[in-house]
N, C-alpha and C positions, 0 to 999 in steps of 0.2 A: 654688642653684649646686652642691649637695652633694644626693648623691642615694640616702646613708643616713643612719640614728639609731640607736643603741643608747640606752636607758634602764638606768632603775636599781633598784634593789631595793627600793625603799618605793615600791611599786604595789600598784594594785590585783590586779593578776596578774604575776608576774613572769616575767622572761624575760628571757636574754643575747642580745644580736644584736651581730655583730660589722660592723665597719663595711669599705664595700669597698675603700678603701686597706688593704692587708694587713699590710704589715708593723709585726710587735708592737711597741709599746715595753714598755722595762724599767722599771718599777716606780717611781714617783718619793713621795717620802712628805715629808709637811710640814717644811720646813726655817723656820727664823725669818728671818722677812721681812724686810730691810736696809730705813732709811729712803730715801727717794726724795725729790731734791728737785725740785720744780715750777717753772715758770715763773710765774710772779702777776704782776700790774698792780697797779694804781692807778688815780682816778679825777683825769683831767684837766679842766684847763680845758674843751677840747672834749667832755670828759662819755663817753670811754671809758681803757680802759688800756690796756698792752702789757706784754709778757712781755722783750720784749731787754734792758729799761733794768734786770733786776731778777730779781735770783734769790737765793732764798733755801729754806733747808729749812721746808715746811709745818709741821712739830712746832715749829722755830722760831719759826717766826711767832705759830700759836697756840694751842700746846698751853699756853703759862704763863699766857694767862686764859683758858682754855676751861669751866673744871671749874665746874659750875654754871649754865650759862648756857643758858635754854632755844635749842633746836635743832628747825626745820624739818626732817623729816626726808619728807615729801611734802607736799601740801595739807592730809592730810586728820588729821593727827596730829602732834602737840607732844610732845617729850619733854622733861619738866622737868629730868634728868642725864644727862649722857653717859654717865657712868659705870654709874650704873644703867643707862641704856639697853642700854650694849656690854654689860652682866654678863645681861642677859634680852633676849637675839635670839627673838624669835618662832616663829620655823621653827626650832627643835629642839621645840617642843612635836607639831608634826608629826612629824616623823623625828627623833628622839633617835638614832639612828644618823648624825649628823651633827655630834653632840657630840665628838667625837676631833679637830675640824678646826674648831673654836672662834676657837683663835689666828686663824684664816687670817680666820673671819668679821668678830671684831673688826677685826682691822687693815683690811678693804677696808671695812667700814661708818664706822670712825675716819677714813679717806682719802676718803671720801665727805662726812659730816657735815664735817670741815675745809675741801674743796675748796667745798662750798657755804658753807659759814659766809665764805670769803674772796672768793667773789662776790657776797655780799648787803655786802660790809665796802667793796668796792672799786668795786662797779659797780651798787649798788643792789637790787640781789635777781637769781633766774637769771631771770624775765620781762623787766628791763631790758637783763641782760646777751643775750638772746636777741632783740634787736634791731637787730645790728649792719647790719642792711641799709637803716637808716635815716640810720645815719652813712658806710658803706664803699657805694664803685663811685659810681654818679650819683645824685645828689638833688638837687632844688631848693630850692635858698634863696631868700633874699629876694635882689632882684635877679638873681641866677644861678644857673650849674648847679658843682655843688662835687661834686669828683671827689675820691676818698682812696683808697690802696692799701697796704698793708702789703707791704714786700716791701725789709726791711733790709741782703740784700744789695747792692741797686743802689746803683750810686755817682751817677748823675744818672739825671733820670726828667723823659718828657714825653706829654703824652697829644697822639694824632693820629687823622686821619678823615676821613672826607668833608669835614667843616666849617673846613681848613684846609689842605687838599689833601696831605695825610698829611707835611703838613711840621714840624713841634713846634718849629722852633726861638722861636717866638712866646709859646708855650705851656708854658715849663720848671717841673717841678713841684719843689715843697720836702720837705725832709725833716726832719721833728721827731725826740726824742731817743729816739723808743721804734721808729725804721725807719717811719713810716706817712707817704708821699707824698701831699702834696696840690695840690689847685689850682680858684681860683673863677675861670671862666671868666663873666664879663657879661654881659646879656643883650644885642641890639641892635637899635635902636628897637622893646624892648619886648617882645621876640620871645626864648625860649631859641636862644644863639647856635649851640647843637648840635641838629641838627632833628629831629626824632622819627624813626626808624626811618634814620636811619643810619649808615654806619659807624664805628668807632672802635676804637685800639687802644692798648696800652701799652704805652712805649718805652722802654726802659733799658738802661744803660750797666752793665754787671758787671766786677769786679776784673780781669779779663783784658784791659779796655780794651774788649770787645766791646759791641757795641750790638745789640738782639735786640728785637723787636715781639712780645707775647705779646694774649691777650684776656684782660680785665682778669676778677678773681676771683669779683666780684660780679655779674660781666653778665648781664641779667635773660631777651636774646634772643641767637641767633649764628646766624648761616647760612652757606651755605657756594653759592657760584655751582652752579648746577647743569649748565650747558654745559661745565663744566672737568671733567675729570676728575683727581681726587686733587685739586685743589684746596684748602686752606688754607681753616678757618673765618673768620666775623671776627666781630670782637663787636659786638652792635648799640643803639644807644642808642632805648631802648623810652618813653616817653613818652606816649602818645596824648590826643588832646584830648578832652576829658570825652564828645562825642559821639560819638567814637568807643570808648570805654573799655565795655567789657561791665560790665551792672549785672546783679546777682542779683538775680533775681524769687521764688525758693522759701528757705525755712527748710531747715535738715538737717532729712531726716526722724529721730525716736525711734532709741534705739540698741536696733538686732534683739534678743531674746533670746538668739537663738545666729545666731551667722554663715554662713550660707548663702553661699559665694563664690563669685564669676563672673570666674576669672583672665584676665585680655583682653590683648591687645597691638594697638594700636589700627592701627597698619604694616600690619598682617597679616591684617588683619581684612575685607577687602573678599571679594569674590568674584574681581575680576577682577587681573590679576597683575601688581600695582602697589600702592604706598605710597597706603595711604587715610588720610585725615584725620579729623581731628575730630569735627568737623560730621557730618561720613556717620556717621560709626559712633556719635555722639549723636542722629542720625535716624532710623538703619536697625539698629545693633545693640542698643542699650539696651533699646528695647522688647521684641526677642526675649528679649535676658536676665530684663525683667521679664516677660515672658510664660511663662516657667520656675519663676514663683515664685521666683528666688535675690531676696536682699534686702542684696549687698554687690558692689559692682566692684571686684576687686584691678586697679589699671593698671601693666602692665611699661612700660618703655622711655618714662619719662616726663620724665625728667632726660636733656640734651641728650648724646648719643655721636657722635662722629664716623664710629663705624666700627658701622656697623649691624647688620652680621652678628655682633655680641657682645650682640645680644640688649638689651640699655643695660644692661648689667655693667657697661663701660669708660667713668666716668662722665667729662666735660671739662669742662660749664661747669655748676654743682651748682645754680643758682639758673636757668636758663634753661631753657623747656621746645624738647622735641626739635621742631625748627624744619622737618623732615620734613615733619609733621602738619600745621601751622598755626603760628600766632600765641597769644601767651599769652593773649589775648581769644577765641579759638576753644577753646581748654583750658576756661576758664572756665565758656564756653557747655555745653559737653559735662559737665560737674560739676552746672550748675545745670538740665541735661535730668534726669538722674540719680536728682538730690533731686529732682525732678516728679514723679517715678515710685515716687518711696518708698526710691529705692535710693540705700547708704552708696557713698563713694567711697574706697578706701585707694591711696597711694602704696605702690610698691614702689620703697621707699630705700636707696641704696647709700651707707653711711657704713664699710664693711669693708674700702675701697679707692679707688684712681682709677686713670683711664688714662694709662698712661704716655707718651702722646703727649707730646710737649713744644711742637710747635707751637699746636694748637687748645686743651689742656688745664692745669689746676693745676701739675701737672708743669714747666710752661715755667717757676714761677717758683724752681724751684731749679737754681742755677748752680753748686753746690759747696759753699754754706756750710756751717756747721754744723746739727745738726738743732735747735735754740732758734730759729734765725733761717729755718727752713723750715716749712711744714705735713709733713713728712714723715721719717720716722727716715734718718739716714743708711746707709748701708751694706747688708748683708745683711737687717737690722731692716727697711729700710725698702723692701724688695721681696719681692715674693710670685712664687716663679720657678714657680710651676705656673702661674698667671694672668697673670704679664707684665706686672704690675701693681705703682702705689708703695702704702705705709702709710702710712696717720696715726702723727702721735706725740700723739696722745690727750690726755698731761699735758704739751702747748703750749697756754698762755694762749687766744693767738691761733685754734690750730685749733678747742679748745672754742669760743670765738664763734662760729667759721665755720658748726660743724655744727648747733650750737645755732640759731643764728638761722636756717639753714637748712630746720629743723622747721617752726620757728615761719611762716616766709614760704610755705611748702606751704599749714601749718592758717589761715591769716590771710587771706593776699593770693588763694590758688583754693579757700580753703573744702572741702581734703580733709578726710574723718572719721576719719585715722590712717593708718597706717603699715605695712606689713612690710618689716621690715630685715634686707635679705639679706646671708648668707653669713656671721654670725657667728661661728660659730666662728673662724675666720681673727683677728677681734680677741679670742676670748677668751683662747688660748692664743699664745705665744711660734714655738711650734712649728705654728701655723697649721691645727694637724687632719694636718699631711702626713705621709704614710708613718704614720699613727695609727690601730693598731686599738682601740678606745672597746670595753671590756666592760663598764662598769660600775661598776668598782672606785671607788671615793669617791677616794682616793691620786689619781685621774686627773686631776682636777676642782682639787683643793683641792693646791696646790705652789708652786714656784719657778715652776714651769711659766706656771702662771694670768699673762695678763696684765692685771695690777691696773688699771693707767691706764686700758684699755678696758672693765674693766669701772665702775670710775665713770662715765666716759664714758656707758655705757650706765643708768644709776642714775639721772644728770644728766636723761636726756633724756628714760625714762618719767617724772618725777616734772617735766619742763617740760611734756610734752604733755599729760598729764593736771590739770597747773592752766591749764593754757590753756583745753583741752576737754575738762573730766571726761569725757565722753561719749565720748571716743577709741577707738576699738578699735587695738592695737599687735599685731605678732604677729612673732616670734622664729625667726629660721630657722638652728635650731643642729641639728647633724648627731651633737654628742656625748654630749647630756641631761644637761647640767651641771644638777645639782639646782638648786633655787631660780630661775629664769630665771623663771618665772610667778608667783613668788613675791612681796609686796608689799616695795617697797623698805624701809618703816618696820619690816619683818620679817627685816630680811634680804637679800631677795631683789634681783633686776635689775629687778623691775617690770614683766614684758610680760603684758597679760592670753590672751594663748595662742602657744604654741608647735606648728609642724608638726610633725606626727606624720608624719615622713619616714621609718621603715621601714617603712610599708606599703605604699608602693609597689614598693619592694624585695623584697618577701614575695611580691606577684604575677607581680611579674617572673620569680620566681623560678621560683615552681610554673607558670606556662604556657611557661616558655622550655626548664624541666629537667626534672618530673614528669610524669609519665603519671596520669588524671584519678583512677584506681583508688585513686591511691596518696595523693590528698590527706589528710592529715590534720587533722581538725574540732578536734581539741584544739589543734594549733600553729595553724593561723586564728585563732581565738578567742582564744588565746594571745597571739598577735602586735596584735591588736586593739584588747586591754586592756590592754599592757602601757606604761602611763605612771604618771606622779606622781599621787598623791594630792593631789588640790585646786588642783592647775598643770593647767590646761586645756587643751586640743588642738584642733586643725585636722585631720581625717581627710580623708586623700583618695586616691583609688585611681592617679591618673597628675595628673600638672601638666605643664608644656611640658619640662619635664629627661626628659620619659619619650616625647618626638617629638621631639625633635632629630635632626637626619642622624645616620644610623648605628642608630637604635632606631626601637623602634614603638611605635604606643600598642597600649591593650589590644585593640580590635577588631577590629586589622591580626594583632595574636599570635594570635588565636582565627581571623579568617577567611582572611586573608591575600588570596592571588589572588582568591580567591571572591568580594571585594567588589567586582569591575571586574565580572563577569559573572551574580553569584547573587542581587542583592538585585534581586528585579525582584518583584511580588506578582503580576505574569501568569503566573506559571509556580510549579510546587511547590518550597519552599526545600529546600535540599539539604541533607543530614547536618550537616556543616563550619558553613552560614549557618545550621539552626536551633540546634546548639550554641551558635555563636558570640555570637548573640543572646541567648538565654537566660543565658550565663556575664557577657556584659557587663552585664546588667542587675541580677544577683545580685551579682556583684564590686563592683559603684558601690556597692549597697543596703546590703548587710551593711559595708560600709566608712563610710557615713554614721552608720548605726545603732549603730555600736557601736566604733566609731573613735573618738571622742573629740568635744570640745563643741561644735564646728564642723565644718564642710565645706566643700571646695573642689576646683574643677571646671577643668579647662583650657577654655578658648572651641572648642566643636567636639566636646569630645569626651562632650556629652552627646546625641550622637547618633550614635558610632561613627565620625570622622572617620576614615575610612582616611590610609595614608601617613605619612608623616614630615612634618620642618619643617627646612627648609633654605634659610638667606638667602642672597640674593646675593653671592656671591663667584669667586674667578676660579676654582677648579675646577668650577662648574657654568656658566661661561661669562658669571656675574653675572646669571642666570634666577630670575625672581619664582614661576616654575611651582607650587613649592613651599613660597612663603611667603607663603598667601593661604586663606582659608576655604573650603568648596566649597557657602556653604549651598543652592546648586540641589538638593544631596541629599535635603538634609530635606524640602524645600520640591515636591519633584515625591512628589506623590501616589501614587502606584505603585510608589513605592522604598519597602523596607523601613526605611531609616534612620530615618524617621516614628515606627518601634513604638520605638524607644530613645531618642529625643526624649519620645516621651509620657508613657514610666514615669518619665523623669528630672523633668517638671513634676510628676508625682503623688508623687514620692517627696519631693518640698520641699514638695507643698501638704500631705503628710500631716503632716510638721514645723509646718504653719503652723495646721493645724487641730487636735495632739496637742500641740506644744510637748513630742519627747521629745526632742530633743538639748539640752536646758538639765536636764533632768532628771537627778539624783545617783545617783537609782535603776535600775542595769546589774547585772543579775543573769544570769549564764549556765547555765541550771541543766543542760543537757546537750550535751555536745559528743561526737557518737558516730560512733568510727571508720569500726564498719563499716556503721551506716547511711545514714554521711556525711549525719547530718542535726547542726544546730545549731538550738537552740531557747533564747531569754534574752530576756527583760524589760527595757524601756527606757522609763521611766514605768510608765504602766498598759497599756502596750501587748504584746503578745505576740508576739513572731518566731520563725517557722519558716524555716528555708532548709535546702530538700535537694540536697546537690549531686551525690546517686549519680546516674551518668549512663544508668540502666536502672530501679530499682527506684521505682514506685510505693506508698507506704501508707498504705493505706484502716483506718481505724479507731485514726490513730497517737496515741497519749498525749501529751499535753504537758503540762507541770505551771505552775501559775500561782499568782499571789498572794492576789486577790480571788476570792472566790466568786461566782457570777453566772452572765447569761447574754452569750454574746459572739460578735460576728459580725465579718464579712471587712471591713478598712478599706482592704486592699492587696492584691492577688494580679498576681506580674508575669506569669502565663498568661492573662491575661484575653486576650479575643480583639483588643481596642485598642492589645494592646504586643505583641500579633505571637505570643501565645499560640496556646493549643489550645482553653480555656476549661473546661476541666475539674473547675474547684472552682465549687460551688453558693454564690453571695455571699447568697441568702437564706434560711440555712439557720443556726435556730438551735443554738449550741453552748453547751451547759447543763453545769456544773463539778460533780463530785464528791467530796467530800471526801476526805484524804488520810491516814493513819494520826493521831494524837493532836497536837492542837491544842497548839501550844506547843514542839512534840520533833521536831526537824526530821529526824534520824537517822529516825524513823520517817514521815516523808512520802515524799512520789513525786518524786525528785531533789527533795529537800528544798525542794520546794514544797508547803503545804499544801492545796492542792487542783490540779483536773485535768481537764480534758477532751478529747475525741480529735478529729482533724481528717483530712480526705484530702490526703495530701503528693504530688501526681507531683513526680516525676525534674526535675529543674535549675528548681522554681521557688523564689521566696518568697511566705509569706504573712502579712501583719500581722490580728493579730486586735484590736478593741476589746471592752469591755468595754459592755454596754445599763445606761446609768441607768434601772433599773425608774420611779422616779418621774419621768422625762421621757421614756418610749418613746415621744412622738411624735416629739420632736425627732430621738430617736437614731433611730428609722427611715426616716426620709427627713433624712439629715443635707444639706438643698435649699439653705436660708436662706443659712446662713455662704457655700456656696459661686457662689448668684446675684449676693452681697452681691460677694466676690471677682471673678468675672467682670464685673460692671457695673463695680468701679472699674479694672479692669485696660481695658476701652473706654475711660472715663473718661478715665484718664490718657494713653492713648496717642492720638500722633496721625492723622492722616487715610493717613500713609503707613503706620505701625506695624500700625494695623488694617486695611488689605493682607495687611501679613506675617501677620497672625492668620488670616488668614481664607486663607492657602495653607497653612499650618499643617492648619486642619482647618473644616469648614464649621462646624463648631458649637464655641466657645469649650466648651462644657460638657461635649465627649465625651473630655475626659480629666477634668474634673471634676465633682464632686456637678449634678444636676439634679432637676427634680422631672417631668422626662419619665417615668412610666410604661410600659415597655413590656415585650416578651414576647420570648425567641428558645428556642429550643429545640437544649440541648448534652445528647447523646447519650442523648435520652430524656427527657433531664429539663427541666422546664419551671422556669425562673426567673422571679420578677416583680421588675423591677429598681426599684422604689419603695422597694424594702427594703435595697439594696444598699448598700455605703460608698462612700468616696470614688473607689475606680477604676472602681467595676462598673456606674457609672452611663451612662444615653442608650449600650448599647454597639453599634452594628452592625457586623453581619459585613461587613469590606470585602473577604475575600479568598474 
């Protein structure tokens, strides 16, 4: 939702970026932290708590028998004193420049340690407490359906629907001393008296005498008539009979090495210009995605929004999926295609906010109370005026179960493999990120400012996901690089295992919107690249959907613009503008992969140059889907050149799948050179060159490396299969020569110990491996791994999928390894491509 990041000074490469809300703030420096007191429960008869009946100060409660008492501080670690614990936080052994801001760390780890230690005391541990969907909204009991709602404003409350002709006065629900309404409705001759799939809602009577129907908190489905227009959701009583209920067929598959991400919106995803469902795009686009080689689905817009053009920012009913698409058994399906195919499935969760609707959303259930007796801060606290949007109040009893259990019913009941939680910043600070320029300063991070309850809140939730499903992948979408975010909660930290590396897209925006190409600089690239935390891992990516939205372009529209309605045609010679274009898209994705940080992530589309923007229906475009839908006829028509940026984007994840350098520690930049505009660094044992001078070719160029040996081409985006020229020889060995004195890096060649030369043309990349001398056969036809790879990618996919493969390209193997042999002749020179790596294989010339 935020569309920069500044980091911090304990990186690997450092670097200021200021963020594009401009204006500064003034200086804020650790002030001592006031206690706070919480809302806490109890464990009732019904076997949960509440916050109204009870309030007291945390220190209160249990800071006189805390001292000694072993403390859960995640699954995977016991601390036998608190006190020792708080006196040795973790993460300053990493950044000891973090040691000035101590106080601040103790107290939100003391407020965390407390607030768990009072939900294992009161509600059983946070796995019980993160269950409340099995007590709140509808469940079946014995004999009936038992409906409960927390909502201590109301002064009378009645549940109504189809099953009573929306009339409640039959139906009056009670209220216990903690605000939480209930009511067991009978079954009748045997039968749930409320029938599966329809309507229902909650009716309450508030202090003003008013009577107001909202959709209850917990509702699991809502829809909305679609003949009506503006039309009013309703909430739907989801039930199904066991033969109708979707059973999972596959296991998750293994959690990736590194995350390859496939950001989707599944609305948007069809070709034709209309809301696609589930089903389709678990039919027709998954397999494309796995046909790319990525091996994770992030899914937007998957929590139900009323108003569609917000993208599902504006969340309404937080347990329901978006009823647009399908049914929560069509969700299901599309999860358990996924896992078929090898591929993780992450929700994008909105716990930073909700929609302010009040009819269809959360929002309906505040009438004015106080904020104890709401999910939501009152006042100025409790709205976000850039987003239009209300707040949690975090350190509500009640809201932690809401959010909590909310996790848990994603990883539990549709078998997601984790999370990205957007827009946090907004919870972590008081001040929301707004009008905040982030330079870095620690003072920024660590204040009055910090908002503490949200970050327990966030502590809470990696350290529930992660005992639920160690295997989890989480990932953190902070604009301001609050140290520690990636950092392990028993350390310190907020617990998310990666964080978006969100100024890089900002960096590219910049140089193709504002610089002339002359004028790039290879030190600030590279700069910009590496500039994260030590040991907090990252998500690199060159555009995601905040960089097409109306009003912007992606990167492919910035480099070709018009050129793409008329130039991408391969019957004809591509023009200046279309071969730039191409060639910058291809090196900008690569070098952002490679050297961006521990992951990667792709918007749906734009691994193939999706021209245009992305603009939902609404009334200034007359409510037109034109431009909120995929075009993949592009890729998919043989003759268009979209096909050559489609191809490098599957070779540049299969070379990850065959190298494993994005998990790799080892990112060594050893030259980033102005004016040759060339970038050369290590990532693994792998070797990159990208030259981005937009004229100079060089034959015989140095590059310095770490291993000695000999090393051939595993990647060149010139090849002639990604819309190249072909002008680097892939069977063509490159032999290392040693570098000034073994051990003295001052005297190597850019303090690599050895070195060998390569031919660089103008705008390509190229990845070099290194030859196991003792397995040169394997390394010169590297065939095996990738027949192995093609056979299960037919494999898994099905009869329609391998369609799409086979428009894609006749031969599954002519973007990967083959043990086809053959011959072409580039400019003289005769290659034999049996020797060749992973891109240069099976290549013909199709233009």
């Amino acid at each position: 939702m935020f569309n920069c990041l500044c980091l911090n000074p304990f990186i690997s490469v450092s670097s200021t970026i200021a963020c594009t809300i401009h204006t500064v703030r003034s200086r804020q420096h650790l002030a001592p932290q006031k206690s706070v007191d919480l809302a806490v429960g109890y464990r009732n008869p019904l076997g949960y708590g509440f916050g109204s009946g009870l309030r007291r100060s945390l220190h209160e409660m249990v800071s006189s028998r805390f001292k000694g008492v072993a403390v859960m501080t995640d699954d995977k670690s016991t601390i036998s004193s608190t006190e020792e614990y708080l006196e040795n936080i973790g993460i300053f052994s990493i950044d000891p420049s973090l040691k000035p801001y101590k106080d601040h760390f103790k107290y939100r780890l003391k407020r965390y340690v407390e607030q768990k230690k009072l939900i294992e005391e009161y509600e059983g541990g946070l796995e019980e407490f993160a269950k409340g969907y099995l007590k709140f909204g509808f469940n079946r009991e014995e004999g009936g359906i038992v409906y409960r709602e927390w909502a201590p404003a109301a002064q009378e409350a009645q549940i109504i629907g189809d099953f009573n002709g929306w009339d409640g006065s039959n139906h009056q629900m009670e209220k216990d001393q903690f605000g939480v309404w209930s009511i067991k409705i009978p079954d009748v001759d045997g039968n749930p008296a409320i029938p599966h799939s329809s309507r229902v809602k909650f009716r309450f009577r508030h202090g003003d005498g008013v009577w107001v129907d909202r959709i209850p908190a917990w509702i699991k489905y809502a829809t909305v008539d679609p003949t009506r227009f503006a039309a009013p959701y309703d909430g739907v009583y989801w039930d199904p009979p066991l033969s109708e209920r979707y059973q999972f067929k596959y296991p998750r598959p293994p959690k990736p090495k590194a995350p390859r991400i496939y950001e989707a919106h599944v609305g948007m995803s069809s070709s034709e210009p209309r809301i696609n469902s589930y089903r389709e795009f678990a039919d027709e686009i998954l397999p494309r995605i796995r046909a790319n080689n990525y091996n994770t689905v992030q899914l937007m817009a998957g929590m139900e929004h009323s108003y569609y053009a917000s993208f599902g920012y504006h969340v309404t009913n937080f347990y329901a999926v978006s009823s647009r698409s399908g049914t929560p058994e069509d969700l299901k399906y599309l999860i358990d295609k996924a896992h078929s195919l090898g591929l993780q499935v992450l929700m994008d969760v909105i716990h930073s906010h909700a929609s302010n609707n009040i009819t269809d959303g959360l929002n309906g259930f505040d009438v004015g109370q106080t904020s104890q007796d709401s999910y939501f801060h009152t006042g100025d606290r409790g709205y976000h005026k850039l987003w239009d949007s209300r707040l949690f109040n975090y350190a509500n009893w009640e809201v932690l179960r809401f959010l909590l259990s909310n996790l848990r019913w994603w990883l539990e009941e549709f078998e997601f493999d984790g999370f990205r939680f957007d827009g946090i910043t907004s919870m972590l600070y008081h001040h929301h990120g707004i009008n905040i320029a982030f330079t870095g300063d620690y003072n920024e991070y660590f204040s009055e400012a910090t908002d503490v309850d949200a970050v327990v809140y966030l502590m809470l939730a990696n350290c529930l996901i992660h005992s639920i499903l160690p295997d989890a992948t989480v990932i953190a979408e902070d604009v301001s690089g609050m140290p520690g975010i990636g950092h392990q909660v028993s350390g310190g930290g907020i617990g998310f295992d990666y964080r978006l590396a969100m100024a890089i897209p900002d960096k590219w925006i910049d140089y193709l919107k504002n610089k002339n190409e002359y004028s790039w600089s290879m030190k600030e690239i590279s700069w910009s690249l590496t500039n994260r935390r030590y040991t907090e891992k990252c998500v690199s990516y060159a555009e995601s959907h905040d960089q097409a939205i109306v009003g912007d372009k992606t990167v492919a529209f910035l480099l070709m613009d018009e050129e793409m309605y008329s130039g991408m045609s391969c019957l004809v010679d591509a023009s200046p503008i279309v071969e730039r274009g191409i060639a910058l898209q291809k090196m900008i994705h690569f070098i952002t992969m490679a050297l961006g940080g521990e992951g990667y992530l792709n918007f749906m589309g734009n691994e193939f140059g999706h021209p245009e923007w992305i603009d939902f229906p609404r009334e200034g475009n007359g409510w037109s889907y034109e431009k909120c839908r995929r075009q993949w006829n592009l890729v998919d028509t043989d003759h268009l050149r979209y096909k050559f940026m489609n191809a490098f984007d599957r070779a540049m994840n299969l070379l990850d799948d065959k190298f494993s350098f994005l998990k790799s520690t080892k990112q060594i930049v050893s030259s980033a050179h102005d004016e040759d505009k060339v970038i050369v660094f290590e990532r693994g044992d792998l070797i990159f060159v990208f030259n981005f001078h937009p004229e100079n070719t060089y034959e015989g160029y140095k590059v310095g490396c770490d291993l000695p040996g000999k090393y051939r081409v595993a990647l060149d985006s010139d090849a002639w299969k990604f819309g190249g020229h072909g002008r680097v020889g892939h069977g063509v060995d490159h032999f290392t020569s040693p570098e000034g004195i073994p051990g003295v890096p001052e005297t190597n060649f850019n303090n690599r110990p050895n070195s060998f030369k390569v031919l660089s043309p103008a705008r390509t990349c190229v990845v070099y491996y290194r030859v196991d001398e003792n397995q040169e056969g394997s390394n010169d036809s590297l065939v095996g791994l990738e027949d192995t790879f093609a056979a299960a990618d037919v494999a898994k996919i099905p009869d329609k999928s391998a369609s799409i493969e086979s428009e894609y390209s006749n031969n599954l193997d002519g973007v990967k390894e083959t043990s086809t042999s053959a011959q072409i002749s580039v400019e003289s020179e005769v290659i034999n491509l049996d020797k060749v790596g992973i891109v240069a294989a099976s290549l013909d010339r199709e233009i």
